[in-house]
C-alpha positions in Angstrom: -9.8 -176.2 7.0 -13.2 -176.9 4.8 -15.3 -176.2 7.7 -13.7 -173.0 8.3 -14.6 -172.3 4.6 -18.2 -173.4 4.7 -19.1 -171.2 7.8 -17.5 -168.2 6.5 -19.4 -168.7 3.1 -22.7 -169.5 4.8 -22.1 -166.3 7.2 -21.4 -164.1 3.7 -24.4 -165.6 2.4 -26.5 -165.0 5.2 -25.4 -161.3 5.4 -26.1 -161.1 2.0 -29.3 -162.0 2.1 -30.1 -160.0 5.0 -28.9 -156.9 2.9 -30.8 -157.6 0.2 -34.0 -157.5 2.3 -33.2 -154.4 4.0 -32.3 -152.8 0.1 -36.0 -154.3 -0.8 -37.7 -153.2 2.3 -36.7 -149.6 1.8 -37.3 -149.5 -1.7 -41.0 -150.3 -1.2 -41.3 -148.1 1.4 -39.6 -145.6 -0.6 -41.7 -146.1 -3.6 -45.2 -146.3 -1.6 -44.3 -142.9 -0.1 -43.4 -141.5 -3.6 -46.2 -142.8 -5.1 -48.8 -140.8 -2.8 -49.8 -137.1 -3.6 -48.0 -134.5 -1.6 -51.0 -132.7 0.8 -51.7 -129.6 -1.1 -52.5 -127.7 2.4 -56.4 -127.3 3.5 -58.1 -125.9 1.0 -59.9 -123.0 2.7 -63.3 -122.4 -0.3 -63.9 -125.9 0.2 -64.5 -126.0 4.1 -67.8 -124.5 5.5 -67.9 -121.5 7.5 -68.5 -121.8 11.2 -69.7 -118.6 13.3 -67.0 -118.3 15.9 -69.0 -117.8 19.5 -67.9 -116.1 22.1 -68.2 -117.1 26.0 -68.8 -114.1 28.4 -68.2 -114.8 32.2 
């Protein structure tokens, strides 16, 4: 009967420890993502102007 016990508490352990990693994993992820700027879009004054040219068959 003690065995039983010891493999169901090292099995609860195990997937407690496994959900504890996800929890971490995707709280860094989650805060590296939040911690980067948002892309404010291409800022249009900033970029040179290239002449556009036509081909004419």
């Amino acid at each position: 009967m003690e065995s039983r016990d010891d493999k169901l508490i090292a099995i609860i352990g195990l997937l407690s420890a496994c959900l504890i990693g996800v929890v971490f994993l995707f709280t860094m992820t989650w805060l590296t993502d939040v911690r980067q700027p948002a892309d404010s879009g291409l800022d249009v004054q900033t970029c040179p102007s290239v002449p556009r040219t036509t081909q004419q068959t």
